[in-house]
NUSE-135466 format. One record per residue: residue in three letters; x, z, y of N, C-alpha, C in turn. Coordinates in steps of 0.2 Angstrom, whole numbers, padded with zeros to 4 digits, always signed. Example, Ala and Ser with C-alpha at 12.3 -4.5 7.8 and 13.67 -1.06 7.14 Angstrom:
<pts>
ALA+0066+0039-0028+0062+0039-0022+0066+0039-0016/SER+0064+0035-0011+0068+0036-0005+0064+0039+0000/
</pts>
This chain:
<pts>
UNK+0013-0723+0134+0007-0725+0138+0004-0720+0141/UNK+0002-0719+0149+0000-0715+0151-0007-0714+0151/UNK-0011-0708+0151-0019-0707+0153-0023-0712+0157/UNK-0019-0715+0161-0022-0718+0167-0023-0725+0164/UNK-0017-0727+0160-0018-0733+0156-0022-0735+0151/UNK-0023-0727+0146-0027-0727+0143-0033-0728+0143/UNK-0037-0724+0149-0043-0724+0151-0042-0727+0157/UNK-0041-0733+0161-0041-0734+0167-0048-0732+0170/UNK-0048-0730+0176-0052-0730+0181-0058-0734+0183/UNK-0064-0735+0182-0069-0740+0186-0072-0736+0193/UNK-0071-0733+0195-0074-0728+0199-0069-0729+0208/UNK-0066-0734+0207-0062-0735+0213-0065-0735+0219/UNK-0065-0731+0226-0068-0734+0232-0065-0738+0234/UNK-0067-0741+0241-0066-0746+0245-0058-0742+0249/UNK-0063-0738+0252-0055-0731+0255-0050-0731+0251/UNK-0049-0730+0246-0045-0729+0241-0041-0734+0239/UNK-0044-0741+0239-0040-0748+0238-0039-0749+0245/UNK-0042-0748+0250-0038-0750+0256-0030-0745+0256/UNK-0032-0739+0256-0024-0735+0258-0021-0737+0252/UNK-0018-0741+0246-0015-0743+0242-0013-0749+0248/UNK-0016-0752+0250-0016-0760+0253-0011-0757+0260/UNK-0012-0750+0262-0009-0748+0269-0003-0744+0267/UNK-0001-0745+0260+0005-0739+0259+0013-0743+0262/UNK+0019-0740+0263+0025-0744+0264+0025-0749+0257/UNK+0028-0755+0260+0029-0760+0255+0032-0758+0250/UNK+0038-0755+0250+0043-0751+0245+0040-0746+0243/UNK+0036-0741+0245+0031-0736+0241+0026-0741+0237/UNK+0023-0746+0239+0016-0749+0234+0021-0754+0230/UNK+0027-0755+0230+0029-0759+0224+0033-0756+0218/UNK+0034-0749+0222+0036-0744+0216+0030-0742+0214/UNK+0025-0739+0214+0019-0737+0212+0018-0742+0208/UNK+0018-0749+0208+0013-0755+0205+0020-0756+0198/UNK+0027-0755+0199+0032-0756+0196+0029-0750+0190/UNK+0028-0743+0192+0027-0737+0187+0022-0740+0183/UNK+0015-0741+0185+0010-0743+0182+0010-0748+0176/UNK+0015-0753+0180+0015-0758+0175+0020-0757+0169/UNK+0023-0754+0171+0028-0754+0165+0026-0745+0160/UNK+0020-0743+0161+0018-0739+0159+0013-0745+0150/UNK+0013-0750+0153+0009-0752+0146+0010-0761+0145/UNK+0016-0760+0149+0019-0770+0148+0026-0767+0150/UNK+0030-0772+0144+0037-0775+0144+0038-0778+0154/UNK+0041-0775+0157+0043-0777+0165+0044-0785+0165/UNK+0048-0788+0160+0051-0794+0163+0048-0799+0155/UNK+0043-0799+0154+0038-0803+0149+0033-0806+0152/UNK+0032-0812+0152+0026-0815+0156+0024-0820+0153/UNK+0015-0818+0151+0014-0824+0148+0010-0831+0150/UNK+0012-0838+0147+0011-0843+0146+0007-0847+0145/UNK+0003-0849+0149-0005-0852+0147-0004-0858+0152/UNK-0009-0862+0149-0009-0871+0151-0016-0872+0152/UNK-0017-0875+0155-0025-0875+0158-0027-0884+0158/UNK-0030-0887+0156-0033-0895+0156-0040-0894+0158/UNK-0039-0898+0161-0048-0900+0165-0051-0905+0157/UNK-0056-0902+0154-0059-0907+0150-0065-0909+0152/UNK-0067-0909+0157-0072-0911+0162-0073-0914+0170/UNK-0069-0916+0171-0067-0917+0179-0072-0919+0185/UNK-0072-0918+0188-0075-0919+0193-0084-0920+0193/UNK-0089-0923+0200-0095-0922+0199-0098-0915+0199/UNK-0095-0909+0201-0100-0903+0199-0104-0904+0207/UNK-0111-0901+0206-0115-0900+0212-0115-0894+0216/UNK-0107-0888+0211-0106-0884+0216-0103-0885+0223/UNK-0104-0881+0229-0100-0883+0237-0096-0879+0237/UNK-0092-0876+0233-0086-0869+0233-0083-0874+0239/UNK-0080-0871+0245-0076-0876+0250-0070-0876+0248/UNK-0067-0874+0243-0058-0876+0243-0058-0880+0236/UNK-0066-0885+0232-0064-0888+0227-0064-0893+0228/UNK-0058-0897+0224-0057-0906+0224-0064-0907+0219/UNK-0065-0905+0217-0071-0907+0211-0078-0907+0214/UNK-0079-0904+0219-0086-0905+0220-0090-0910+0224/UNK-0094-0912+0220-0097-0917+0224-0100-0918+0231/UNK-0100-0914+0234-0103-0911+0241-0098-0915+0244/UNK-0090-0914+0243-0084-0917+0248-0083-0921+0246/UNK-0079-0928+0249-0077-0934+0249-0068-0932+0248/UNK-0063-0932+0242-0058-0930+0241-0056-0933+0237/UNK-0057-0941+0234-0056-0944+0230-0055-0944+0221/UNK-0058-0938+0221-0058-0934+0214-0065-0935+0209/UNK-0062-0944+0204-0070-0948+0203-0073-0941+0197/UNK-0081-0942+0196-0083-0940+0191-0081-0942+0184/UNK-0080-0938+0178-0077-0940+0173-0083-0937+0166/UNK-0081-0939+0162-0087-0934+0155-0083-0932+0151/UNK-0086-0929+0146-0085-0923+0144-0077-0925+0139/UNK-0071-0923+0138-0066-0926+0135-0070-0925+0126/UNK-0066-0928+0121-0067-0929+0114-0062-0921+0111/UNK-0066-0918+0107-0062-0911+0104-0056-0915+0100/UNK-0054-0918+0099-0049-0920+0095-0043-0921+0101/UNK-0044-0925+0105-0041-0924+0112-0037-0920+0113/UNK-0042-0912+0115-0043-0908+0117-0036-0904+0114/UNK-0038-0904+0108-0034-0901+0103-0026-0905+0101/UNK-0026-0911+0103-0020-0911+0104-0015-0911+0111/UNK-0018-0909+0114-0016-0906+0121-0014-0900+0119/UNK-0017-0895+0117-0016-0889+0116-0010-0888+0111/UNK-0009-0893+0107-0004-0894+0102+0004-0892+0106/UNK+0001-0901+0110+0007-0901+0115+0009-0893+0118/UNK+0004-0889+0120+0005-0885+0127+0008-0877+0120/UNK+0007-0878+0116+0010-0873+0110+0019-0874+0111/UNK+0017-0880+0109+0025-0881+0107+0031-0882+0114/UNK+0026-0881+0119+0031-0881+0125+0032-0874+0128/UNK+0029-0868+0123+0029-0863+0121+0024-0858+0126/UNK+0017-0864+0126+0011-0857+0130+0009-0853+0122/UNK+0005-0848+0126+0002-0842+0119-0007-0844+0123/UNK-0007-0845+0129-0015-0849+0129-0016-0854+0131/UNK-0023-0857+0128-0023-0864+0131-0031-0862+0135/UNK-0032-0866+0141-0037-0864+0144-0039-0869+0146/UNK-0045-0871+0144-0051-0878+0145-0056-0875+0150/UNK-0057-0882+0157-0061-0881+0161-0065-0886+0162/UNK-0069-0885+0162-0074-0891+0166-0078-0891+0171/UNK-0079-0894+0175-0081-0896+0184-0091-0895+0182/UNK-0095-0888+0181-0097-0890+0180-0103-0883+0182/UNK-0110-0885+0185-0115-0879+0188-0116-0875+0181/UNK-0116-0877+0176-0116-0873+0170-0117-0879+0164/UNK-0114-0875+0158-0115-0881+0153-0120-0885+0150/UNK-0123-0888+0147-0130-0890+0144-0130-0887+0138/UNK-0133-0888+0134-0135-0884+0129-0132-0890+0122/UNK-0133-0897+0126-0131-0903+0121-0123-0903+0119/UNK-0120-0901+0124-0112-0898+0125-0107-0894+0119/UNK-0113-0888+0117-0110-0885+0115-0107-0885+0109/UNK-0109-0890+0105-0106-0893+0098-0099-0895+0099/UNK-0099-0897+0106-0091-0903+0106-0087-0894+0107/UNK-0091-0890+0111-0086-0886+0115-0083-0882+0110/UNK-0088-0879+0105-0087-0874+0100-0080-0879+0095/UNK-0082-0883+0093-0076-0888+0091-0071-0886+0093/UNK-0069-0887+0099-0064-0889+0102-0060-0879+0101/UNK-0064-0875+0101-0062-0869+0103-0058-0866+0095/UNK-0064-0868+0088-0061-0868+0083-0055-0873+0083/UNK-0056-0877+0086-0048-0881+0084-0042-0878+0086/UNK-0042-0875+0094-0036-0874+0098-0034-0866+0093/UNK-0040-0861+0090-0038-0855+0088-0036-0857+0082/UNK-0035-0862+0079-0034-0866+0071-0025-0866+0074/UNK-0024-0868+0079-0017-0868+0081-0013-0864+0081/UNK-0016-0856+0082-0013-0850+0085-0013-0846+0089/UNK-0017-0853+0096-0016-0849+0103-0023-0846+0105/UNK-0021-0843+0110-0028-0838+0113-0030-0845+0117/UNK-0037-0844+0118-0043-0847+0119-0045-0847+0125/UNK-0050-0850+0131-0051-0847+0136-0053-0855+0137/UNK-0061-0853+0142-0064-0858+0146-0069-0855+0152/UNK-0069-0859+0155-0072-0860+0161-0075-0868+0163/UNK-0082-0864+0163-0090-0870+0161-0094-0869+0167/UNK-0092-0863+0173-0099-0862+0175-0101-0855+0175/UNK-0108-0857+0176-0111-0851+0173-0114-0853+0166/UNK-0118-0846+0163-0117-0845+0155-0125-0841+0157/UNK-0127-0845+0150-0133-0841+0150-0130-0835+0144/UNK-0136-0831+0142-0134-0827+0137-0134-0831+0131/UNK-0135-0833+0127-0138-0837+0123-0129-0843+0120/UNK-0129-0846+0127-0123-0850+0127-0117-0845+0126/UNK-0115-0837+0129-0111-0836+0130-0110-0834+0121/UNK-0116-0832+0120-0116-0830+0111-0112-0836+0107/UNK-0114-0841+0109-0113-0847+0104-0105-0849+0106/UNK-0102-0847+0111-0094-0849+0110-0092-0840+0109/UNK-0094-0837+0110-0094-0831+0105-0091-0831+0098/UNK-0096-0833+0094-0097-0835+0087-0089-0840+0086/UNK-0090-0846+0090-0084-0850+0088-0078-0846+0091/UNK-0077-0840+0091-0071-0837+0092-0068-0838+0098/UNK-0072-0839+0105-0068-0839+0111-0065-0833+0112/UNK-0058-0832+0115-0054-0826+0116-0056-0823+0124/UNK-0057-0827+0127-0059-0826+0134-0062-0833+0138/UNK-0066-0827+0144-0072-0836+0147-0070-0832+0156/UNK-0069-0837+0158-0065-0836+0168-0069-0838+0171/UNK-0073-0833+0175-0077-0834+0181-0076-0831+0186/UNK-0071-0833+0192-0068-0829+0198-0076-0826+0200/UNK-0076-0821+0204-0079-0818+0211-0076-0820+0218/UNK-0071-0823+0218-0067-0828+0221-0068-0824+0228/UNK-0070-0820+0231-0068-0816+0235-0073-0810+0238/UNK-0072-0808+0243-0077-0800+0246-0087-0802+0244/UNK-0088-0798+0243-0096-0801+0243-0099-0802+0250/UNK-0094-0799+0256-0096-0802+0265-0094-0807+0264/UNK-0089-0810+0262-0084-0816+0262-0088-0821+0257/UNK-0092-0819+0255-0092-0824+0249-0099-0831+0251/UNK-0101-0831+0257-0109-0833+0262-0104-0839+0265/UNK-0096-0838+0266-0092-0842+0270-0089-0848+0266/UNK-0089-0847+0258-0084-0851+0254-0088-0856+0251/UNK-0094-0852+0248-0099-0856+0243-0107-0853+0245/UNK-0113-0858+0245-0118-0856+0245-0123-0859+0239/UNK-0121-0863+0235-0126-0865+0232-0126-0859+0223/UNK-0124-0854+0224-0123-0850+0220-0122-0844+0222/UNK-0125-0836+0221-0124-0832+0221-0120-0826+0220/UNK-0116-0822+0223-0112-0815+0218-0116-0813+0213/UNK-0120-0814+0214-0125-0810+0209-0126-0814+0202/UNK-0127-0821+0204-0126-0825+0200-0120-0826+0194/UNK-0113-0824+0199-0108-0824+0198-0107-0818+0192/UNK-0111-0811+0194-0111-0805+0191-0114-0807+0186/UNK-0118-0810+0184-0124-0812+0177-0121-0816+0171/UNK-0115-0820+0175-0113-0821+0170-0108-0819+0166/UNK-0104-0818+0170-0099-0808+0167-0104-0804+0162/UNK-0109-0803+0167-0113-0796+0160-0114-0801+0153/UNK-0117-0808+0152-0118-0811+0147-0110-0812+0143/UNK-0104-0815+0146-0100-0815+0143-0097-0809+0139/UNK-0096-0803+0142-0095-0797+0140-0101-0793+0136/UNK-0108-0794+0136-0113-0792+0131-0108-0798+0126/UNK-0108-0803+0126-0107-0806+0119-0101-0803+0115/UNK-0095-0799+0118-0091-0799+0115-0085-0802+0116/UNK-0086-0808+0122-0079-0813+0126-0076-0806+0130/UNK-0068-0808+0130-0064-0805+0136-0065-0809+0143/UNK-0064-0803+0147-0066-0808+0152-0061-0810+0158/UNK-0061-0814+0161-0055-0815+0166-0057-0818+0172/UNK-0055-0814+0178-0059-0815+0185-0057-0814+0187/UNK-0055-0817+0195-0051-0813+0199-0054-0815+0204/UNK-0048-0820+0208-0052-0824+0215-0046-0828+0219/UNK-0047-0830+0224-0043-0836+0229-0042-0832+0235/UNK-0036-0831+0237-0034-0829+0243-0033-0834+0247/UNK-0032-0832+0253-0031-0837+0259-0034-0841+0261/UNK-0041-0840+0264-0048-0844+0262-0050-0843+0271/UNK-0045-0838+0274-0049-0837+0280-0052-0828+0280/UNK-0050-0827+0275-0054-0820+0275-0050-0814+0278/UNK-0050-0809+0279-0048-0802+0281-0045-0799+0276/UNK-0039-0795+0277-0038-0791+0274-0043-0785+0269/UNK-0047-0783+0274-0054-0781+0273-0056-0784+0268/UNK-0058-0791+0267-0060-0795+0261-0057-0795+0254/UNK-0048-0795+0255-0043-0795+0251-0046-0787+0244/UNK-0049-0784+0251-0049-0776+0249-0054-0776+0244/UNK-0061-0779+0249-0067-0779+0243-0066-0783+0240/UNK-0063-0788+0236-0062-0792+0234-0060-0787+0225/UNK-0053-0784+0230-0050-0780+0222-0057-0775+0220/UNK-0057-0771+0224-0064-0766+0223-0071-0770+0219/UNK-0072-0772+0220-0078-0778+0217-0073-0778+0209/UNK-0068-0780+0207-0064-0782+0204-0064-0774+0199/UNK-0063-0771+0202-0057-0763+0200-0065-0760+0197/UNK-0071-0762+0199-0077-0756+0198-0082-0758+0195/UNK-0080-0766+0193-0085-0769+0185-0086-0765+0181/UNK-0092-0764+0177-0090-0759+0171-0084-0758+0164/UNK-0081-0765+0165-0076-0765+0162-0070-0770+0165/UNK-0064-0766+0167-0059-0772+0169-0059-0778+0166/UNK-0061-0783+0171-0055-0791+0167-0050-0791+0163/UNK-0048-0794+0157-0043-0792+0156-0038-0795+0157/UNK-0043-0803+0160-0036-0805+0164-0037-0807+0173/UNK-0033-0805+0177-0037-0809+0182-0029-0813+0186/UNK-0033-0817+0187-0031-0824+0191-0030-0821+0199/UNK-0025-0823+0203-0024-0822+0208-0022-0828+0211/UNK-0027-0833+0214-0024-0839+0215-0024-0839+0223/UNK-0019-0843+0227-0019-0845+0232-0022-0851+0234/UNK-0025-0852+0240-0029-0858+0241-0025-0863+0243/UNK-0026-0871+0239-0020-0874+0241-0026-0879+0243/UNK-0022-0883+0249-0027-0887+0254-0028-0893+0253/UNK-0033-0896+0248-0036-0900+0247-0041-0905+0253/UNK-0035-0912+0254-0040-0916+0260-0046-0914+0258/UNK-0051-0916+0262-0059-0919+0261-0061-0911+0260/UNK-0059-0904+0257-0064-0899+0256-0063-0894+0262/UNK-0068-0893+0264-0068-0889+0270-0064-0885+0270/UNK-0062-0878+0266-0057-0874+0269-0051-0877+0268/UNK-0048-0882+0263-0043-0886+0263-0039-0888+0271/UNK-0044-0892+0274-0045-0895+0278-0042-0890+0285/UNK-0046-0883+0283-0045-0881+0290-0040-0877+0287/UNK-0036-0875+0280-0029-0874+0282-0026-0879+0286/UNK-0024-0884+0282-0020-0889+0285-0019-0890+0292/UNK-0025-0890+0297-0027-0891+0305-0024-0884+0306/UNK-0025-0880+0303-0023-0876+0309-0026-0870+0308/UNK-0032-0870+0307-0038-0866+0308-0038-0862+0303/UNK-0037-0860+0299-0036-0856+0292-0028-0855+0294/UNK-0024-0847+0293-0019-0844+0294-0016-0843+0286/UNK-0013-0847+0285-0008-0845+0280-0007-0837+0277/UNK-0009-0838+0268-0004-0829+0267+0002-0830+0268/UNK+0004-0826+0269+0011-0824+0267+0015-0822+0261/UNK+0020-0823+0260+0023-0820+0252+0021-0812+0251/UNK+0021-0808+0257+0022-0799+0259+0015-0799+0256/UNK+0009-0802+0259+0003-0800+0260+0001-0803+0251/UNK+0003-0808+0248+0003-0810+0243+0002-0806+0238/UNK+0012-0801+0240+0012-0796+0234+0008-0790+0235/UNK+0008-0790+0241+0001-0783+0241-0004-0785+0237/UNK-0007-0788+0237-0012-0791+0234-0012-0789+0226/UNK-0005-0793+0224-0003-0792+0218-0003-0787+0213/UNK+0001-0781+0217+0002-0774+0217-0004-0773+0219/UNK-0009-0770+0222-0016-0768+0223-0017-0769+0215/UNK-0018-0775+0213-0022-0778+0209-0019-0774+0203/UNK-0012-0773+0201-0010-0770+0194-0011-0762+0195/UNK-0010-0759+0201-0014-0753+0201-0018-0751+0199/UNK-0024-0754+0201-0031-0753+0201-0034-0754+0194/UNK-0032-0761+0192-0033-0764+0185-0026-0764+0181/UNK-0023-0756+0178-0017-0758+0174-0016-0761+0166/UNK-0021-0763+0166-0019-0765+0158-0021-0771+0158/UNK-0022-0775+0163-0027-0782+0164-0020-0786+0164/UNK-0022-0791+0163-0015-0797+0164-0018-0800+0168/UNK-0012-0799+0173-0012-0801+0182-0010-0808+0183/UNK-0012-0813+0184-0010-0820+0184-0009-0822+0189/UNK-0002-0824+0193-0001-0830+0197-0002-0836+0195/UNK-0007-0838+0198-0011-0843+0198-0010-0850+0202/UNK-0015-0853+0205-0016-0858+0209-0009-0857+0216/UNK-0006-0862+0219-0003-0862+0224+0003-0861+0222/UNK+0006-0859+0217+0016-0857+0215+0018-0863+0217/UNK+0016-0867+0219+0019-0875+0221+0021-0873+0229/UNK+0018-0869+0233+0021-0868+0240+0026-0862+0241/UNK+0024-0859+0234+0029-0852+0235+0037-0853+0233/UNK+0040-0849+0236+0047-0848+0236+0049-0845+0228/UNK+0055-0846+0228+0057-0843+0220+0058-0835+0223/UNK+0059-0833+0229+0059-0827+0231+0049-0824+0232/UNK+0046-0827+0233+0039-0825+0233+0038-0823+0226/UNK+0039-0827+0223+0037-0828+0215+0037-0821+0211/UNK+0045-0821+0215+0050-0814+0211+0045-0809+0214/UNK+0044-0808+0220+0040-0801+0223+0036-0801+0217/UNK+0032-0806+0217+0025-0804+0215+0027-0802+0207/UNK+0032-0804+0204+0032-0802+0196+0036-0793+0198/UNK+0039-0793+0203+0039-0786+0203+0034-0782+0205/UNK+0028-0785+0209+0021-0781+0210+0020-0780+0204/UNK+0020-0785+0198+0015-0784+0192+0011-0790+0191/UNK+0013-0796+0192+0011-0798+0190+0014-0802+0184/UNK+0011-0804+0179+0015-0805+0172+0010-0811+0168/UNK+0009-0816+0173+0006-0821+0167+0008-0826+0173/UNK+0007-0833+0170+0007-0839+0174+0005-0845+0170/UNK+0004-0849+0175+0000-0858+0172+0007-0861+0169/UNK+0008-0863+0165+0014-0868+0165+0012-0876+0165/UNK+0013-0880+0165+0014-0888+0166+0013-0891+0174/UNK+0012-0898+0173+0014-0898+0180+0005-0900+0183/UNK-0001-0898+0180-0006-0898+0183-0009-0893+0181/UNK-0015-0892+0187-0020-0885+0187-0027-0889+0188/UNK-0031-0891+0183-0037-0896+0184-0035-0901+0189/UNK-0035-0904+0196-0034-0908+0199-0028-0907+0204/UNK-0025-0899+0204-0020-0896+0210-0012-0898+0205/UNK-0007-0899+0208-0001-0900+0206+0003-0891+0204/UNK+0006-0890+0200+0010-0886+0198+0017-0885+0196/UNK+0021-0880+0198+0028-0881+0196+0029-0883+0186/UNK+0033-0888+0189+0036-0890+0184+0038-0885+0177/UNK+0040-0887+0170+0041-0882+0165+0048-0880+0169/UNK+0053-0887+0171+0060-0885+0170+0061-0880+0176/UNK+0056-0880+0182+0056-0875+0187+0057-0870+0185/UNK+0049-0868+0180+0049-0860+0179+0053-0859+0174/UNK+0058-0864+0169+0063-0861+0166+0067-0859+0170/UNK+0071-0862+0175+0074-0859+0180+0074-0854+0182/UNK+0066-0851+0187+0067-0846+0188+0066-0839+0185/UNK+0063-0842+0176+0064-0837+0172+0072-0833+0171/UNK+0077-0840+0170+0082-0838+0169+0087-0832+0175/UNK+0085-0836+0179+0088-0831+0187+0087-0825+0185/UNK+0080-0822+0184+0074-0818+0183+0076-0812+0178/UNK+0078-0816+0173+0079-0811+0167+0071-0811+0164/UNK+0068-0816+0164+0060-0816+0161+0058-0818+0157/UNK+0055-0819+0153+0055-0822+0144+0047-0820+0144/UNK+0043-0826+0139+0037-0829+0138+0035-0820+0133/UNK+0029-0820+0134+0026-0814+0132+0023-0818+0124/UNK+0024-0815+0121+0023-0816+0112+0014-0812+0113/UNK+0011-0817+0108+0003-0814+0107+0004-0808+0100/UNK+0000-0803+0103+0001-0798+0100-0003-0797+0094/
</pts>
């Protein structure tokens, strides 16, 4: 393991994650290949399942979600699922061989009344073996303590894109606000996992401060999510993919991304995330050679569709890829 891996870097400029972003393709996926295989097995990627244990109703306007209640997208309000539930879902997603299970809920932040079922549900899934992870919102300090205590492994709060960019996607919430609850997660002791949503309409430029925002937290994510925007009728930027009006990523521009990302952040687990349902088995492949080495398994992502397990067995096998073991 090298120095760099060691200590990674939070000190990244914008300059600096642009000219990675500007290098030749075959220069930045060699670079991203060194890196990564400097403190990860190259062809191990690991397996995590995600359930919505609270669906729809939330009062946030993120533009690219079926859940918010601002859009009309057919996605009714739901209440809070039962931890018994809960936990045999995760049962299931063990034995289809994820190492995390990840609970989310469609929500501006959790109540205070919540937190008995949540804590439950958190010692039950770690009662099984697997690493832990939710996403609630935002987190006071207080709350991020109390799923602390019940042994949360990790709490998910994208930055979801550039701080110029971020005026265009959602307004009923701030970066800042976004940043507060990162520092209360992280004061508690949670790992934290953050990334963001490409192809939202933004610039390259954004792609950029996006990672850099990313890259110069006081302490990397150690996991971050890389999800592609998939276009959901009824939610505005859905919408204006589909019309026309929002420009597709591409696979190239993807693994840049992806590669940026394991550069900048080398000992974070880089997630393909949201959208593998539009990508090619050839996309997919880039991106595990960019670095990335984690993914969603089953065939839903809260309300977004996802490839099937016997899919990504397949393209495991092509691959030479095999499920990353918890260490």
């Amino acid at each position: 393991m090298t120095e760099a891996s060691l200590h990674p870097r939070t000190d990244w400029t914008r300059d600096e994650v642009a000219g990675l972003f500007a290098l030749p393709f075959a220069d930045l996926l060699f670079e991203a290949q060194r890196v990564h295989r400097a403190s990860f097995d190259p062809n191990a990627v690991q397996l995590s399942q995600l359930l919505s244990i609270k669906t729809g109703g939330c009062p946030e306007n993120c533009g690219y979600c079926a859940q918010s209640s601002a859009f009309a997208t057919g996605v009714p309000a739901g209440k809070l699922m039962d931890p018994d539930a809960v936990i045999a879902e995760a049962r299931q997603a063990r034995e289809a061989g994820a190492s995390r299970f990840c609970m989310g809920a469609a929500w501006r932040s959790p109540k205070d009344r919540d937190l008995a079922r949540l804590t439950t549900m958190v010692r039950g899934v770690r009662a099984l073996g697997l690493e832990t992870c939710m996403t609630l919102g935002m987190l006071s300090a207080h709350q991020a303590a109390a799923l602390a205590d019940a042994g949360l492994d990790y709490y998910n709060h994208n930055l979801d894109t550039s701080p110029e960019h971020y005026g265009s996607v959602v307004s009923t919430r701030t970066y800042a606000d976004r940043l507060a609850t990162l520092a209360h997660v992280r004061a508690a002791g949670i790992r934290v996992c953050c990334g963001g949503v490409i192809g939202m309409g933004e610039s390259r430029d954004d792609r950029i401060g996006l990672l850099t925002a990313l890259a110069t937290l006081p302490a990397h994510p150690e996991s971050v999510p890389i999800n592609v925007l998939v276009p959901i009728a009824g939610t505005p930027l859905g919408d204006a993919l589909r019309d026309g009006h929002v420009p597709p990523i591409d696979g190239i521009e993807l693994a840049r991304t992806v590669a940026v990302a394991r550069i900048t952040m080398p000992r974070a687990m880089v997630r393909l995330s949201a959208g593998r349902t539009g990508m090619s088995d050839e996309t997919q492949a880039l991106c595990f050679l960019a670095g990335a080495n984690s993914i969603f398994m089953g065939d839903r992502l809260l309300t977004a569709s996802n490839p099937g397990l016997d899919r990504d067995q397949q393209l495991f096998a092509r691959l030479g890829l095999h499920p990353m073991e918890i260490a």
